[in-house]
C-alpha positions as CSV (number, residue, x, y, z in Angstrom):
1,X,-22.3,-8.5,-1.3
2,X,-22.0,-5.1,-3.6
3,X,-19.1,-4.1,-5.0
4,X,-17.4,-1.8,-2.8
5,X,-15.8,1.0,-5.3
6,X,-14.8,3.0,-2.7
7,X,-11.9,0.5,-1.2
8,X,-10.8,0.5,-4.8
9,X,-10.5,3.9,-5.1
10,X,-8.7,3.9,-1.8
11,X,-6.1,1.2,-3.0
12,X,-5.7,3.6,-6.2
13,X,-4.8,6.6,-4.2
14,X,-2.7,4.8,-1.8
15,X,-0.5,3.4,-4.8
16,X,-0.3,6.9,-6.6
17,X,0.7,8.5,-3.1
18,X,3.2,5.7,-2.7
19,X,4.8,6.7,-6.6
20,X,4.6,10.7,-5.3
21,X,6.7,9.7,-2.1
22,X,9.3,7.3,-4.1
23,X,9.7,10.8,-6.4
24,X,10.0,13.0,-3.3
25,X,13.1,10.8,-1.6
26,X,15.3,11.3,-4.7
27,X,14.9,15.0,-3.7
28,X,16.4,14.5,-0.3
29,X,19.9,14.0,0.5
30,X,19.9,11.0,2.4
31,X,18.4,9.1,-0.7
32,X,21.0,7.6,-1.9
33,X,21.7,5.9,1.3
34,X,18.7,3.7,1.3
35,X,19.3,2.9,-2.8
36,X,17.4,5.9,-4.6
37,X,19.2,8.1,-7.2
38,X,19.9,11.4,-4.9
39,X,19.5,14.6,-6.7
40,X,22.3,16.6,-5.9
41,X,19.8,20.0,-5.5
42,X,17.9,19.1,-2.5
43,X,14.1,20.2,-1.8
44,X,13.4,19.7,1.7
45,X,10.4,21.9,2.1
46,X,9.0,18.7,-0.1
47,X,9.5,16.5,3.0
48,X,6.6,18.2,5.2
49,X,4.0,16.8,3.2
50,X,6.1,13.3,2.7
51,X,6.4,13.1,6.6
52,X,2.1,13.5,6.8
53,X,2.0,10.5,4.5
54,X,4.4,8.4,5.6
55,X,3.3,7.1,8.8
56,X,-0.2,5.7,7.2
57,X,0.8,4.9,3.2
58,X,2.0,1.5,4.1
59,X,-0.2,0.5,6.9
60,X,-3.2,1.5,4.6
61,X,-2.3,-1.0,1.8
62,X,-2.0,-3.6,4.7
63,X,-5.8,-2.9,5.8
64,X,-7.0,-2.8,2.1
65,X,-5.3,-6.2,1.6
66,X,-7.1,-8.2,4.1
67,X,-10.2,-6.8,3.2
68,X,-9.5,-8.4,-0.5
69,X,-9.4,-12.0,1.6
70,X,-12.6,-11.7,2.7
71,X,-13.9,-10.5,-0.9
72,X,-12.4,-13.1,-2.4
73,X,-13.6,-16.1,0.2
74,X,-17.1,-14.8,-1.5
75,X,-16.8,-17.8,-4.2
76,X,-13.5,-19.5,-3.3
77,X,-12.6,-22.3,-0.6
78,X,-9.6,-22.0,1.0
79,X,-7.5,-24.6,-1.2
80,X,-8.6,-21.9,-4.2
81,X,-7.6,-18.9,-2.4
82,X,-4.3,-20.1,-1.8
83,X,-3.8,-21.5,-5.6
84,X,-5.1,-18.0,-6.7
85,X,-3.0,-16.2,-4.2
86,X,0.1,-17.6,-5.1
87,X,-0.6,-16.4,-9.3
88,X,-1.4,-13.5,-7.8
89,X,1.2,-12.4,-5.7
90,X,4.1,-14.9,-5.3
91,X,4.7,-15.3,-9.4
92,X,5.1,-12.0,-9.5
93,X,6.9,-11.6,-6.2
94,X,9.2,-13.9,-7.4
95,X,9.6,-12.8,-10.8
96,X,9.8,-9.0,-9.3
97,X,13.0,-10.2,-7.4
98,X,14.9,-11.7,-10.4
99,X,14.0,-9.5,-13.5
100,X,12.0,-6.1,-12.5
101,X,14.7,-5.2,-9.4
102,X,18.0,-6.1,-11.1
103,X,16.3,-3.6,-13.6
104,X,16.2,-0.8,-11.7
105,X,19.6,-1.7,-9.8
106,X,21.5,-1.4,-13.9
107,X,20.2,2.3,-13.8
108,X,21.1,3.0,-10.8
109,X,24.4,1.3,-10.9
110,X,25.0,3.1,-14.3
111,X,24.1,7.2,-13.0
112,X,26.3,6.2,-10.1
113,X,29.0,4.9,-12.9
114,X,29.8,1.8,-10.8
115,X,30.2,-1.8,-12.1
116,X,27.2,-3.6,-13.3
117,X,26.3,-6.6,-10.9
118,X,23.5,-8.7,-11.4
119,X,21.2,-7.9,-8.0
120,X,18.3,-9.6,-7.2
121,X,16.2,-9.3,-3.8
122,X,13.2,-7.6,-3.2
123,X,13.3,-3.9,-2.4
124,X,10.1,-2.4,-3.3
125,X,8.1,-5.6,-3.7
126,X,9.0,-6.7,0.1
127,X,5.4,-5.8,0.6
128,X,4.1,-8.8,-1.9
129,X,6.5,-11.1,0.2
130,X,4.4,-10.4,3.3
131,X,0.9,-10.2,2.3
132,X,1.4,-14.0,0.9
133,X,3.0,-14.9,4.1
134,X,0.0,-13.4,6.0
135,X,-2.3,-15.3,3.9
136,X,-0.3,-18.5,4.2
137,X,-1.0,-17.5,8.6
138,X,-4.2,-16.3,8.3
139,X,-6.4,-18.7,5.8
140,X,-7.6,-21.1,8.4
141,X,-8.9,-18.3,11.0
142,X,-10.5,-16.1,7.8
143,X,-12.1,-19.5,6.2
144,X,-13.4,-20.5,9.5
145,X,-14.9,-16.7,10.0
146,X,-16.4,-16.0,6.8
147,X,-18.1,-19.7,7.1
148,X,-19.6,-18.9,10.6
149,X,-20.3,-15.2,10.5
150,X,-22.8,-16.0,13.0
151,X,-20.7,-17.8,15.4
152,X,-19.4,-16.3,19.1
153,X,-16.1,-15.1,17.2
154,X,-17.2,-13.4,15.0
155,X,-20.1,-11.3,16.9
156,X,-17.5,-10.5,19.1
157,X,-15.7,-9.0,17.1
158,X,-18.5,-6.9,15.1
159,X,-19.2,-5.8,18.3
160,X,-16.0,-4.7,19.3
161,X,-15.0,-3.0,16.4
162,X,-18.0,-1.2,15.2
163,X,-18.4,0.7,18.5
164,X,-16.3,3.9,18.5
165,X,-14.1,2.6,21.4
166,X,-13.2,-0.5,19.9
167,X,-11.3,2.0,17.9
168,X,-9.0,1.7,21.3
169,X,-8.4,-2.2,20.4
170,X,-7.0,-2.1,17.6
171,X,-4.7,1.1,18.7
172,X,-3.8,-1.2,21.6
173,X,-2.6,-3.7,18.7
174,X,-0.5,-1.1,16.8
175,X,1.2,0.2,20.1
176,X,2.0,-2.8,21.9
177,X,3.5,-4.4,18.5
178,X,5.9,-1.0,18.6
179,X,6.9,-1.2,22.5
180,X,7.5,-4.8,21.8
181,X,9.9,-4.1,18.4
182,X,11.1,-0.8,19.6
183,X,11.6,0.5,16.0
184,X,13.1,3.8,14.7
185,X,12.5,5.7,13.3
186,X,8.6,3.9,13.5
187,X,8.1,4.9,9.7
188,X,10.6,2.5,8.5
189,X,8.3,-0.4,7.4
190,X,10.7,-1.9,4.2
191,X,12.2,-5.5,5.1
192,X,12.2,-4.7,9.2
193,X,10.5,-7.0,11.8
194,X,8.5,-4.1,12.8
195,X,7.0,-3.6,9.2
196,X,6.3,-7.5,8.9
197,X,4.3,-7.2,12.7
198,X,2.5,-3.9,11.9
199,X,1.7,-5.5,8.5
200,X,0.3,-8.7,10.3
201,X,-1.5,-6.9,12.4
202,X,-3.1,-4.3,9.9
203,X,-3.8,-7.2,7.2
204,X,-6.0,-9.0,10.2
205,X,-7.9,-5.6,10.9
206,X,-8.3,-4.8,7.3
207,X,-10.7,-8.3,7.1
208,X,-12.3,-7.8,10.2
209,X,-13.4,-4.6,9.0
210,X,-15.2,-6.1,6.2
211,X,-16.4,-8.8,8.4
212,X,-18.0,-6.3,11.1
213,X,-20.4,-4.9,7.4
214,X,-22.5,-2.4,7.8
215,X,-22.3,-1.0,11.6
216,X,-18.4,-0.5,11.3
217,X,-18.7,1.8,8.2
218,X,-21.5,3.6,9.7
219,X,-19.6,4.2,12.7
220,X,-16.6,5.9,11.0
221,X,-18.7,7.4,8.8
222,X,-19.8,9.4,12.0
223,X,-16.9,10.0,13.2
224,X,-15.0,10.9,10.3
225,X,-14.4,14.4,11.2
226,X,-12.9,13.6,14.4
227,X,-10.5,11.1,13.1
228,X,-9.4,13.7,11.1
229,X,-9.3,16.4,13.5
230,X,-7.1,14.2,16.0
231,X,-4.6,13.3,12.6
232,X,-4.1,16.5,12.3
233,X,-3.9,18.0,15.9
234,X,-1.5,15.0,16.5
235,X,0.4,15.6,12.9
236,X,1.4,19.5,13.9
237,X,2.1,18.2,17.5
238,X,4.7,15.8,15.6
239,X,6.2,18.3,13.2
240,X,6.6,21.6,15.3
241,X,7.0,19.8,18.7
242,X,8.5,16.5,19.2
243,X,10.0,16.1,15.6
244,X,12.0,12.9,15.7
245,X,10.6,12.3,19.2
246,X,7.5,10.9,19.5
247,X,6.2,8.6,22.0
248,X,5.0,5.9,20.1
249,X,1.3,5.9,21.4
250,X,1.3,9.5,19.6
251,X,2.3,7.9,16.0
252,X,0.3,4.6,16.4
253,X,-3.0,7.3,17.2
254,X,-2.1,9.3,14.8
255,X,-1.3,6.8,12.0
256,X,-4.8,4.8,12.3
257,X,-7.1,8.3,12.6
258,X,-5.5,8.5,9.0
259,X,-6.6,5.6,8.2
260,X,-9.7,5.4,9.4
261,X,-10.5,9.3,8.3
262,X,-9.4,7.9,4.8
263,X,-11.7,4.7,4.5
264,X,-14.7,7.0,6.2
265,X,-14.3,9.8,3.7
266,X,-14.0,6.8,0.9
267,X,-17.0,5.2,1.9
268,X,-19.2,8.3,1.9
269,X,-17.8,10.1,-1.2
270,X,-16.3,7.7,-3.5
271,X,-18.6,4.3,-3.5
272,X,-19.5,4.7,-6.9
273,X,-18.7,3.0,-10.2
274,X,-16.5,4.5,-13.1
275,X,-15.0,4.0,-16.4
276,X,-11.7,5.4,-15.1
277,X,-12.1,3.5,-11.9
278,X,-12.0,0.3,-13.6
279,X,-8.7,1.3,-15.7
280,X,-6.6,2.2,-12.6
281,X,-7.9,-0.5,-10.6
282,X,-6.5,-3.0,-12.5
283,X,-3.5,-0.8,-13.7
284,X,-2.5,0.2,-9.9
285,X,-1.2,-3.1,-9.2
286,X,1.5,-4.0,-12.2
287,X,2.3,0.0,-12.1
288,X,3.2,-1.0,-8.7
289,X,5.7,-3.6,-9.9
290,X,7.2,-1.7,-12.4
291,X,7.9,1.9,-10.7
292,X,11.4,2.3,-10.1
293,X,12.6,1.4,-13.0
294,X,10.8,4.5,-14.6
295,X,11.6,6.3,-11.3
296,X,15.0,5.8,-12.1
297,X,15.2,6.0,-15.7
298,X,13.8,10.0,-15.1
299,X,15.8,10.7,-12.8
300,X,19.1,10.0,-14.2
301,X,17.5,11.6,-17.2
302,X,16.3,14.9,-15.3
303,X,18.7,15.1,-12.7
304,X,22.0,16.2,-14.9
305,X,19.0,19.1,-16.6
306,X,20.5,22.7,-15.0
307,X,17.0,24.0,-14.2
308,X,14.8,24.8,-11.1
309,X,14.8,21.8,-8.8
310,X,10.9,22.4,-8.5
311,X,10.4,21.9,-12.3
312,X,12.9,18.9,-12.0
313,X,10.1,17.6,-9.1
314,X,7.4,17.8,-12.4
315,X,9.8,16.6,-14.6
316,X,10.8,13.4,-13.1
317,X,7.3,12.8,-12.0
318,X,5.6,13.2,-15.3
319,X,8.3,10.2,-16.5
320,X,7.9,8.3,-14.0
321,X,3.8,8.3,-14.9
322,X,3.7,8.4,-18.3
323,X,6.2,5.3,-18.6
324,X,5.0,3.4,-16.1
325,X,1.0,3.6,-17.8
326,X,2.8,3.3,-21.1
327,X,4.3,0.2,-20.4
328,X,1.3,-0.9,-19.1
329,X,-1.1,-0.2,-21.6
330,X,0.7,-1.4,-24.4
331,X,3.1,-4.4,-23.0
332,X,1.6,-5.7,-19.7
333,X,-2.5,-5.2,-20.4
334,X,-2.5,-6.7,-24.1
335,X,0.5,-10.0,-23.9
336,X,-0.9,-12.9,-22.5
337,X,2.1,-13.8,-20.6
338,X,3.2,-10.4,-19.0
339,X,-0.6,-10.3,-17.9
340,X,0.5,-13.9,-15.6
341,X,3.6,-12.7,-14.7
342,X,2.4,-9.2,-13.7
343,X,-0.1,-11.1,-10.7
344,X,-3.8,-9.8,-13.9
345,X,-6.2,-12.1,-14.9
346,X,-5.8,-13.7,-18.6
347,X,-9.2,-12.6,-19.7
348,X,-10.0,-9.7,-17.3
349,X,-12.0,-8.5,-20.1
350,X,-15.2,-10.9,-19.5
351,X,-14.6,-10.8,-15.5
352,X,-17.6,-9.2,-13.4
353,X,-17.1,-6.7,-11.3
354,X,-17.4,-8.8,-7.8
355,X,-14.3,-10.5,-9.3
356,X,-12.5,-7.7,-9.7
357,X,-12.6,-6.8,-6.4
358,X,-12.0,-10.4,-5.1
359,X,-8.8,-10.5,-6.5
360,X,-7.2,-6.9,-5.5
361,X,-3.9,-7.2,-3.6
362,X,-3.0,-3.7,-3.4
């Protein structure tokens, strides 16, 4: 199979959106109640553009993750996808949850001026936590797949899902999961039983996608523009009519024409290799990890600054950046054991490109 750069690119967006949105809730007022450093000047305006995003971020990185499974099933049985799973996501899922979050907790416990406590757990890295539980669940059903690509279950479902109303399935999935959990508001994903479900369900998709080759990608290729047009119909509906409201078939819709809009668009305009691609797509992952500590480290840096809230925005975002690639290039990408604990290959530098893409997470 050819390396597909475009589901690269796609899992390097969706991490640099997910860094814009962290920045953007320190902005809002309620931050602070679900453990962000609040900025005292407000910018809500910032929130319209947040609230497009943040019914699809998550559930993206939950399709691109399952498509890695099958990528990586390419030259792996399943007693080595496991073994490489586990270095690649529960190391660093563990050591995320004892050294990186207590991190970002001393900052925030310090702008806050409250007592330091040592506090592990896994905030931000919940999402690591699932995708190795739905690989633990899914492993027998994807090894048996990929092996019989051929067989009655899988033509069944290549032939659901590359038609355009198979699109109907999967939004069938999505909504009976949410009229089953009943969650609110629906966009709260972060250590919920709804955000494990949607994840589960997304992460099973994700592969299937892959599975279904070339017809699938063809078909949303040709429908790219009205997934988009129906995100966006719905996304307006949402913001100037129902607000807080919305029945949840509306959000589920709108949510996966996002998705699928975004993967389409991918696949036609940005399957192609780069020197700059190959950086990030390795760096998106440990940048992942790392974030809040540099999140919070500008923040309590910028926040105290008496200057335009807008230029604080810039501010706090060009920290956050700067110190998480920093750390990156110069700690994480060149010691040995950071590179382990940090979920990278020891010797990435000799690794072909197929392998590359077998191993993405995130």
């Amino acid at each position: 199979m050819n390396r597909r750069h475009d589901i690269d690119w796609v899992r390097v967006i969706a991490i640099g959106l997910l860094l814009i949105y962290h920045i953007a809730i320190g902005f809002q007022s309620w931050g602070i109640m679900i453990g962000f450093i609040a900025n005292e000047k407000t910018w809500g305006s910032l929130w319209i553009p947040m609230s497009m995003l943040n019914i699809w971020r998550i559930p993206l990185l939950f399709f691109v993750s399952g498509m890695g499974v099958y990528f990586a099933l390419q030259n792996r049985n399943w007693q080595q996808l496991l073994g490489e799973r586990s270095a690649r996501i529960l190391l660093p899922f563990i050591f995320g949850f004892f050294v990186i979050v207590p991190l970002h907790h001393y900052v925030w416990q310090h702008h806050y001026k409250l007592t330091y406590t040592y506090t592990p757990g896994p905030d931000h890295l919940w999402f690591l936590g699932n995708i190795f539980s739905y690989v633990l669940i899914f492993t027998p059903l994807f090894y048996y797949m990929k092996k019989n690509e051929n067989g009655k279950v899988a033509q069944a479902i290549r032939k659901t899902i590359s038609h355009p109303l198979g699109v109907l399935v999967m939004i069938g999935a999505f909504v009976a999961e949410a009229l089953i959990i009943k969650p609110f508001p629906y966009e709260l994903y972060a250590l919920t039983w709804h955000g494990y479900f949607l994840g589960l369900i997304a992460f099973f998709f994700g592969f299937c996608f892959i599975l279904s080759g070339q017809a699938f990608w063809n078909m949303i290729v040709r429908w790219k523009w009205a997934f988009l047009s129906i995100a966006t119909v719905l996304l307006l509906v949402r913001l100037l009519y129902f607000q807080m409201n919305v029945p949840v078939y509306l959000l589920v819709t709108e949510s996966d024409c996002w998705i699928l809009s975004v993967l389409a668009f991918a696949y036609r305009y940005l399957n192609k290799p780069s020197q700059a691609l190959r950086y990030l797509s390795e760096a998106a992952y440990p940048i992942y990890i790392i974030h809040m500590i540099f999140l919070f480290l500008g923040s309590f840096l910028v926040f105290n600054l008496d200057i335009d809230v807008r230029i604080q925005f810039v501010l706090v975002s060009i920290f956050t950046f700067v110190g998480c690639f920093g750390f990156y290039e110069f700690v994480i990408r060149r010691i040995r054991l950071f590179r382990m604990l940090f979920g990278l290959k020891i010797n990435s530098a000799k690794r072909e490109d197929m392998a590359i893409q077998s191993n993405a997470i995130v």
